[in-house]
C-alpha positions as CSV (number, residue, x, y, z in Angstrom):
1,X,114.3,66.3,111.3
2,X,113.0,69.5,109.8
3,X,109.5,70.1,108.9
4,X,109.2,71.7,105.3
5,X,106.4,73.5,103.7
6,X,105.5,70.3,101.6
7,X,104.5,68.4,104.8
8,X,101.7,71.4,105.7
9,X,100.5,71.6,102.3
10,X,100.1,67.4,102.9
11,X,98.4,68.0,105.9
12,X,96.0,70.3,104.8
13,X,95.1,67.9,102.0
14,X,94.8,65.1,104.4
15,X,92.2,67.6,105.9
16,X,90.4,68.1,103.3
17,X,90.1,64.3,102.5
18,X,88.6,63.6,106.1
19,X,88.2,60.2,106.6
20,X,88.1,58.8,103.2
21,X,91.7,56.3,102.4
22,X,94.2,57.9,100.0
23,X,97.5,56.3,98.5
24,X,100.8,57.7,98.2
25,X,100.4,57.9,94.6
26,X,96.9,59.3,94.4
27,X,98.3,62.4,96.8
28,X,101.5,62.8,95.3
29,X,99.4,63.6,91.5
30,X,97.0,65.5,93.5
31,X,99.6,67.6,94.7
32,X,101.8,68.0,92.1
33,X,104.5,65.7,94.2
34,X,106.3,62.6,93.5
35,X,105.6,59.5,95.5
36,X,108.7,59.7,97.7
37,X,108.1,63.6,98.6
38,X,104.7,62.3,99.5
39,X,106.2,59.7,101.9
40,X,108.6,61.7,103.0
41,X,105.9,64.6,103.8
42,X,104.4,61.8,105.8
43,X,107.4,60.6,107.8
44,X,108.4,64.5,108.4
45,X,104.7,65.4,109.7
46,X,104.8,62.1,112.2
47,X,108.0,63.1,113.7
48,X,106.8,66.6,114.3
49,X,103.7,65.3,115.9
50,X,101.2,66.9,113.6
51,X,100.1,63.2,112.2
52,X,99.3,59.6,113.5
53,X,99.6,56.5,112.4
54,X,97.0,53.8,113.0
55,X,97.4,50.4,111.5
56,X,98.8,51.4,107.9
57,X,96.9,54.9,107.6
58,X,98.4,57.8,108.3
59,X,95.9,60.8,109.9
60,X,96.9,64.3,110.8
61,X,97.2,65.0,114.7
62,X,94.2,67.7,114.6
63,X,94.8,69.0,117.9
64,X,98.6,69.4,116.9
65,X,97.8,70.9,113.5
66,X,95.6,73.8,114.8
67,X,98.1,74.5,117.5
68,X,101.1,74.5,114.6
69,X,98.7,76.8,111.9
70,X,97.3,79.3,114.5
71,X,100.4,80.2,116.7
72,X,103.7,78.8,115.0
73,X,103.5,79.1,111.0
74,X,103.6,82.4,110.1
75,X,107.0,82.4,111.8
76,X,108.3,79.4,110.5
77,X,106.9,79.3,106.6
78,X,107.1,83.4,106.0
79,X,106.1,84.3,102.6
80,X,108.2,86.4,100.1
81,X,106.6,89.1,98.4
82,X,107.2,90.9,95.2
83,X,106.1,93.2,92.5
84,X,103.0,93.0,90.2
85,X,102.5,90.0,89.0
86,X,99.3,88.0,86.9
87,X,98.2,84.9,89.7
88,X,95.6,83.6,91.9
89,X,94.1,85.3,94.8
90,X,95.1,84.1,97.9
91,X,94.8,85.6,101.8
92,X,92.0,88.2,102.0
93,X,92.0,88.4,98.2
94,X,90.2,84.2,98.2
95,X,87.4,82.4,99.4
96,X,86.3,82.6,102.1
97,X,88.3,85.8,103.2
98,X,87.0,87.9,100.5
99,X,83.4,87.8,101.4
100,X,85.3,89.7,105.3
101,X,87.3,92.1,102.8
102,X,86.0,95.0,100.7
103,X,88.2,95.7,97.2
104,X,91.4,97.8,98.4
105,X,92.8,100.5,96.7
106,X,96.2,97.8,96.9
107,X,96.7,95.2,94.9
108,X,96.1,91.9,96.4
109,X,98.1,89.4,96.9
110,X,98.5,86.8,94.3
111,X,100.3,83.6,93.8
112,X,102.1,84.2,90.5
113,X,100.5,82.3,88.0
114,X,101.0,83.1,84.1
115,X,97.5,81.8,83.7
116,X,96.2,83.9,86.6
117,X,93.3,86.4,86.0
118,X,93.9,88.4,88.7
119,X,96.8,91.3,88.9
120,X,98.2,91.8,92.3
121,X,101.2,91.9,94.6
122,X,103.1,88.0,94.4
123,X,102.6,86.4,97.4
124,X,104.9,83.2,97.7
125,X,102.4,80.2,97.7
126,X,103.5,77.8,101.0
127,X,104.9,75.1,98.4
128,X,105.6,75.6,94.6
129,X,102.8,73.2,93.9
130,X,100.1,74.5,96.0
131,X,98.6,76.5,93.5
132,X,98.5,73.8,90.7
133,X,97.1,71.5,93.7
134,X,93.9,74.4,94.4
135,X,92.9,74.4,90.8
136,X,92.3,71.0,91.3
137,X,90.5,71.6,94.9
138,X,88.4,74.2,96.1
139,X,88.5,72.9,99.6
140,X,92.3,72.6,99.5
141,X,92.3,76.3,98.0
142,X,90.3,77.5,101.1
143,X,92.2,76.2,103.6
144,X,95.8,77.3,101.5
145,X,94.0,80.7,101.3
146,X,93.4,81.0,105.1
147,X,96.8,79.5,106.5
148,X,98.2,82.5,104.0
149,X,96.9,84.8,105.7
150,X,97.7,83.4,109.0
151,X,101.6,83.6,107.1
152,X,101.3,87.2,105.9
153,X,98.3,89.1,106.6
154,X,97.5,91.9,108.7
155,X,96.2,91.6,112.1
156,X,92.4,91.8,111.4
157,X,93.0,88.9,108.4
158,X,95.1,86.8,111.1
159,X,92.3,86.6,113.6
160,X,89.8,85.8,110.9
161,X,91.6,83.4,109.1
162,X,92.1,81.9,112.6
163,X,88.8,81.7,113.4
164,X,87.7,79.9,110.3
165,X,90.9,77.1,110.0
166,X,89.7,76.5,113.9
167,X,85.8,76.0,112.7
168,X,86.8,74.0,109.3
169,X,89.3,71.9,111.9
170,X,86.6,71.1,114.3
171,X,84.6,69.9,111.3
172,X,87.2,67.2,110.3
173,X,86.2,63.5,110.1
């Protein structure tokens, strides 16, 4: 079984839930998924060992997670880029990255968006719901900002990003 990008931007929702109980449907609308992509997200992210199961909730496998986000995603999920495109800052160009990162003469990456407000190089967003899901959450937004730039940013944004998914990990719960 392989994992996909849909099971990460699960369990980096699951993250920013924390403790609190979520359904299957409640996710899949948050996420802009259906119920079975949900559950399949689930099964997927138990198999790979970056979940648990206890009783009938399913939890993501923090230790796991961090491991998978810091040192194996930006090999596995690699992000396409393009031209100029209208979309949403992400990487160094979003909270909380942009408050490391001074305005560049380049454009910054953006997931392409026709209702973005923001012009910049299109950065492909880890799952073709993700940014319709951070509109919705600015916690979810944050952590799909950093794991971006884990995926596709310089060295100096790596280690940064790195540093802050560790700190908002520790946190969970």
């Amino acid at each position: 079984m392989n994992l996909k990008p849909q099971d990460v931007l699960f369990l980096l929702k699951l993250v920013t839930l924390g403790k609190k109980h979520w359904s299957f449907n409640k996710l899949a609308v948050e996420l802009g998924m259906s119920p079975s992509e949900v559950h399949a997200a689930a099964k997927r992210a138990l198999a790979a060992r970056l979940a648990v199961k206890e009783g009938d909730t399913i939890w993501p496998n923090i230790r796991n997670l961090e491991d998978f986000l810091l040192h194996g995603i930006q090999y596995v999920f690699v992000p396409d880029r393009g031209g100029l495109n209208r979309g949403m800052p992400t990487a160094h160009a979003a909270a909380p990255m942009d408050a490391w990162f001074m305005a560049e003469k380049e454009p910054p990456p953006v997931w392409p968006d026709p209702e973005g407000e923001v012009r910049g190089e299109s950065f492909s967003p880890l799952y073709k719901s993700a940014p319709v899901a951070a509109k919705h959450d600015s916690d979810l937004y944050e952590m799909l900002a950093l794991v971006d730039a884990v995926r596709g940013g310089r060295a100096r944004e790596r280690d940064i990003a790195k540093k802050e998914l560790k700190k908002r990990l520790e946190h969970y719960g």
